[in-house]
C-alpha positions as CSV (number, residue, x, y, z in Angstrom):
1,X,3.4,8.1,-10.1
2,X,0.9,6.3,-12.2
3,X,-1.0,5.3,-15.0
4,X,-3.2,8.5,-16.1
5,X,-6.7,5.9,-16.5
6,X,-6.8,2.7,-14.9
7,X,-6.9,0.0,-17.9
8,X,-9.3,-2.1,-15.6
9,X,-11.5,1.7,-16.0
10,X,-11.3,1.6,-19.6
11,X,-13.8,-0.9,-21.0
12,X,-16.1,0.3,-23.9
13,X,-19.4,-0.6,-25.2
14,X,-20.6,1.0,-27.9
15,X,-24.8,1.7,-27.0
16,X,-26.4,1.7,-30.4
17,X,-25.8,3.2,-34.0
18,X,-25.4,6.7,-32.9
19,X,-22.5,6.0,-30.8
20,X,-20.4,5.1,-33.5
21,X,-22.5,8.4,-36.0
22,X,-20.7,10.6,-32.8
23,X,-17.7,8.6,-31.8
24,X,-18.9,8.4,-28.5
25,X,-19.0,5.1,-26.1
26,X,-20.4,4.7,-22.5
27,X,-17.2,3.6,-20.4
28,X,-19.0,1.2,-18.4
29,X,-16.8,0.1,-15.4
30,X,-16.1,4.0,-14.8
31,X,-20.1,4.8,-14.5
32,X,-20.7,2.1,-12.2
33,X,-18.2,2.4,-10.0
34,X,-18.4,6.7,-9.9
35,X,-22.6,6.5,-9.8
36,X,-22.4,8.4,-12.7
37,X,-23.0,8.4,-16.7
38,X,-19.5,8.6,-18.2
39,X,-18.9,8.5,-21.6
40,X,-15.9,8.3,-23.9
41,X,-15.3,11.1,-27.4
42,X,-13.1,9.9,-29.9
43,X,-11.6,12.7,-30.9
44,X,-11.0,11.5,-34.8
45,X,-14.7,10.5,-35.0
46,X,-15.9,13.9,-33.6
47,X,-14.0,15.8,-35.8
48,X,-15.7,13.9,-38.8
49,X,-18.8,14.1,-37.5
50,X,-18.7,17.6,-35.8
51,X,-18.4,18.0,-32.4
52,X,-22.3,19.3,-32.3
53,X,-22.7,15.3,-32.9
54,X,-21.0,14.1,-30.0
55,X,-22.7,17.2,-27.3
56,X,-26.3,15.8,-28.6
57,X,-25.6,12.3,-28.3
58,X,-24.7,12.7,-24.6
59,X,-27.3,14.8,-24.6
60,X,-29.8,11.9,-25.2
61,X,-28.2,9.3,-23.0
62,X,-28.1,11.6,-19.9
63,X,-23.9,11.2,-19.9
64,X,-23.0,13.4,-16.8
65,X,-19.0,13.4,-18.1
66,X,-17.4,12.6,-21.1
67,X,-13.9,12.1,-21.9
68,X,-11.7,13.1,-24.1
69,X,-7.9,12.5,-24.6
70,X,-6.2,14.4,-28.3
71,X,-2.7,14.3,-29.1
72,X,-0.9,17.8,-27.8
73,X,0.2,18.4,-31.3
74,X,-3.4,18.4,-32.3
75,X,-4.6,22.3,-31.7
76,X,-7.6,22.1,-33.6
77,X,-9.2,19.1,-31.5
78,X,-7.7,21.2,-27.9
79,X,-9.4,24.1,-29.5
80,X,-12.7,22.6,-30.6
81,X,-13.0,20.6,-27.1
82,X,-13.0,24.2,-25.6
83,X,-15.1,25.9,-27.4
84,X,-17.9,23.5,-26.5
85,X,-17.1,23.1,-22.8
86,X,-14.3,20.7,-22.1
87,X,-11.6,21.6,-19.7
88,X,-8.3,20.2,-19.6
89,X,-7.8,18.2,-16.1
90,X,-4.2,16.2,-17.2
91,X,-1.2,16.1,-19.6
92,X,-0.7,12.3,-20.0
93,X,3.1,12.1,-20.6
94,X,4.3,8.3,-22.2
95,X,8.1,7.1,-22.1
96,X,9.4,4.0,-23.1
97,X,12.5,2.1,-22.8
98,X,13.8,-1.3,-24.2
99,X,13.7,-3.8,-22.0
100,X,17.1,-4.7,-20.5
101,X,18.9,-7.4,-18.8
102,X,21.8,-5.3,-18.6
103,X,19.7,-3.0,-16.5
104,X,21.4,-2.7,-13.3
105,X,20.9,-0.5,-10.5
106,X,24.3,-0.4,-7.7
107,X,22.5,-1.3,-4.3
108,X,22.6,1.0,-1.6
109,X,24.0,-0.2,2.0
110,X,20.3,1.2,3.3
111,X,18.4,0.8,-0.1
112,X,15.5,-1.1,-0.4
113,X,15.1,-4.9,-0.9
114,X,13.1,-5.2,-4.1
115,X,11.0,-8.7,-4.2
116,X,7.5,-10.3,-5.8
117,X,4.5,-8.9,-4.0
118,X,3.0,-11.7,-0.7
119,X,-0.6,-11.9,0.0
120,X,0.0,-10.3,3.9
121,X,1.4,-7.3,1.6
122,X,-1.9,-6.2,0.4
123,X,-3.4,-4.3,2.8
124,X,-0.4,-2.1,3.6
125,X,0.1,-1.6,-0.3
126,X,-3.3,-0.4,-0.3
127,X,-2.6,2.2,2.6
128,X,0.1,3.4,0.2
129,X,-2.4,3.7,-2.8
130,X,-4.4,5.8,-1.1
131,X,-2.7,8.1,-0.8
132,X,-0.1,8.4,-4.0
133,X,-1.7,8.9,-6.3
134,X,-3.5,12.4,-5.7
135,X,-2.5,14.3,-8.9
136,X,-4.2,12.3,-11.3
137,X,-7.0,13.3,-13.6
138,X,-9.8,11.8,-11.4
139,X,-8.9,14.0,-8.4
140,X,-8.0,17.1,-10.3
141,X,-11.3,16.8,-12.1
142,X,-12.8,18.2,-8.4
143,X,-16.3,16.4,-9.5
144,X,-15.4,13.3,-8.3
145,X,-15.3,11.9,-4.8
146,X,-11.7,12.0,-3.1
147,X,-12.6,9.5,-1.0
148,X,-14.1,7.4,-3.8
149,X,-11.0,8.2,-5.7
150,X,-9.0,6.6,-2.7
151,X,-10.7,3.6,-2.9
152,X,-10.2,3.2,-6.5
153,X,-7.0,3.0,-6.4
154,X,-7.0,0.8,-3.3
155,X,-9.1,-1.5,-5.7
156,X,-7.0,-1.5,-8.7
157,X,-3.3,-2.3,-6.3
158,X,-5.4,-5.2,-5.0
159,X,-6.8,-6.6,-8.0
160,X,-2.9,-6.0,-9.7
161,X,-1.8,-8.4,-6.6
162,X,-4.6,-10.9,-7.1
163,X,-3.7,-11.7,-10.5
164,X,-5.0,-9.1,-12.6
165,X,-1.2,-7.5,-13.0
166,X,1.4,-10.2,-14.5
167,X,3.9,-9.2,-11.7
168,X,3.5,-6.9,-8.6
169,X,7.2,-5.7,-6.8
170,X,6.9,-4.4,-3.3
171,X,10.3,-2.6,-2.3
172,X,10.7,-3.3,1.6
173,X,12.2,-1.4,3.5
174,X,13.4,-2.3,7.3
175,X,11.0,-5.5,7.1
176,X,8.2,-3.3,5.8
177,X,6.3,-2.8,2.4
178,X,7.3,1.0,1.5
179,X,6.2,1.1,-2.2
180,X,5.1,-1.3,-5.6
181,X,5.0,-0.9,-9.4
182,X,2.8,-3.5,-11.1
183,X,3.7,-5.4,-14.4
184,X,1.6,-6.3,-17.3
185,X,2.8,-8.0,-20.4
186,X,0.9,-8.5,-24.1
187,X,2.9,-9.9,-26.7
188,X,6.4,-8.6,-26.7
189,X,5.6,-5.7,-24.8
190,X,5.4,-4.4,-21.4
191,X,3.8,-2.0,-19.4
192,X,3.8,-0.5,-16.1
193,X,1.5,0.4,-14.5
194,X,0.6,1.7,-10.6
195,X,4.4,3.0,-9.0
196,X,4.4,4.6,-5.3
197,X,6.3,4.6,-2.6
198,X,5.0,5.8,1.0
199,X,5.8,9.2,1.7
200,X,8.2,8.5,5.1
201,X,10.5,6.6,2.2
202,X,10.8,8.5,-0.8
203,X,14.4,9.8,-1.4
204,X,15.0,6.3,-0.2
205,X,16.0,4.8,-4.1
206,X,13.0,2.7,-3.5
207,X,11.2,4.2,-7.0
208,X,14.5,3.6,-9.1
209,X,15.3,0.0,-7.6
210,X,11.4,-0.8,-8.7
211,X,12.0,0.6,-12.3
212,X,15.4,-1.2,-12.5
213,X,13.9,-4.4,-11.5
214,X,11.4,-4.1,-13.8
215,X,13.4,-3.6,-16.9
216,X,14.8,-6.5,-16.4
217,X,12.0,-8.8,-15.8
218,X,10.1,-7.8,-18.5
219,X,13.2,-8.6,-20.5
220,X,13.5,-11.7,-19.2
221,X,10.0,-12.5,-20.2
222,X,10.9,-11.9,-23.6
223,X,9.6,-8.1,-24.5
224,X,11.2,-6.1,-26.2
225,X,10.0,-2.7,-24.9
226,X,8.8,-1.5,-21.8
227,X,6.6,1.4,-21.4
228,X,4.9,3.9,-18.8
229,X,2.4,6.6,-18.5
230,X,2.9,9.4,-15.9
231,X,1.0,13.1,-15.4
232,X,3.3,16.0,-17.0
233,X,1.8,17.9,-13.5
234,X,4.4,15.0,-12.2
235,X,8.5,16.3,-12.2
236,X,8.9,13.5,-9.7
237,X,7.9,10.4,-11.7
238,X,9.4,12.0,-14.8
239,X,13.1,12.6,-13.8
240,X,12.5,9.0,-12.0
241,X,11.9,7.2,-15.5
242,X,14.0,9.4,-17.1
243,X,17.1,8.3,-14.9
244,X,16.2,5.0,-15.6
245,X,16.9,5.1,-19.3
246,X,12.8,5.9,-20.5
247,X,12.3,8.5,-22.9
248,X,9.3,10.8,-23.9
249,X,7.3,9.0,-26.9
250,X,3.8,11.1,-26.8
251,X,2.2,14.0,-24.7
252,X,-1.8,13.9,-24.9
253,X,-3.9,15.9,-22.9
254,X,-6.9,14.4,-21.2
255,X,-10.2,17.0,-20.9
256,X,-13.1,16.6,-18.8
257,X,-16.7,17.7,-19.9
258,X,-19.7,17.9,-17.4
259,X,-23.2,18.0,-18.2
């Protein structure tokens, strides 16, 4: 269960004039941290420009991927993306929720304790991110490293506990970190982002205490809504937010081209 791009993955610089002539940007953090040139379509700009546009612009700036991400309801961009060599490697399924106080999950005699994340937490959490978060876009891609994917998402549950997330939750389970979904807040609005639980605890309520808990915070903090992104490859995470009172606001599909 997770966000389908890291946000910490999705900085943009536009490289010149004929970035925004194609609607393309480099996505910088991505291409550093992958060894590769990655780059960024906007799908609303390419279809002004012609997706031609965007193929020669990577073209001349050597982009070894580019990204793309067009609303599901939006057959001509899935169609044109196609036609000129994108694949489809995701479906990136958002539900939202208000936030509620009132949002209150009975305990379970062996359910988890749910509590704010502690720095000897960290290294364990990051056991459990490598490891939960296999059917995103990155691994299902199959041009990207698995290990390197790993470590990415080892990286982004660390930096969420060092401060980069507003809150991190660890659910514990007989004295031991079994899972963690991390909070972040703009304005009156929140967001989840990373949710796992180990594997030996799953079935264990762990995943619905987390999203319970995290209702309620972020309505204590004042927002008004709370959101997630999950994979539609993902029954799991849906019927787990779905239980928890989030609904389906947007399918988009997320496609892949290499050059």
């Amino acid at each position: 269960m997770s966000f389908a791009n890291p946000p910490f993955l999705t900085f943009m610089r536009p490289n010149a004039a004929a970035a925004h002539e194609a609607g393309c940007h480099i996505v910088e953090w991505d291409s550093e941290f992958f060894g590769r040139r990655i780059a960024r379509i906007d799908p609303a700009h390419a279809a002004v420009v012609g997706m031609a546009a965007a193929d020669a612009w990577c073209a001349a700036h050597r982009i070894d991927c580019a990204y793309l991400l067009a609303d599901a309801s939006d057959q001509s961009t899935c169609d044109n993306a196609q036609a000129h060599g994108f694949r489809l490697v995701d479906v990136r399924v958002t539900l939202e929720a208000v936030a509620s106080a009132s949002a209150v999950l009975m305990p379970r005699a062996d359910g988890p304790i749910i509590r704010p994340v502690r720095a000897d937490d960290v290294e364990r959490l990051q056991a459990i991110a490598r490891e939960s978060h296999r059917d995103t876009r990155f691994y299902m891609d199959g041009h990207f490293n698995g290990s390197r994917c790993d470590e990415m998402y080892e990286l982004w549950i660390a930096k969420s506990c060092r401060g980069w997330a507003e809150r991190v939750f660890v659910a514990e389970m007989d004295g031991d970190p079994a899972g963690y979904l991390t909070c972040h807040l703009q304005d009156r609005a929140g967001r989840i982002g990373l949710v796992a639980v180990s594997a030996a605890r799953r079935g264990g309520g762990a995943g619905s205490a987390l999203v319970h808990t995290a209702r309620r915070w972020f309505a204590d903090q004042g927002a008004m809504r709370v959101s997630v992104v999950t994979q539609g490859r993902n029954p799991i995470a849906l019927r787990l937010y779905q239980r928890a009172g989030m609904n389906v606001t947007s399918i988009q599909l997320w496609f892949h081209k290499w050059l």
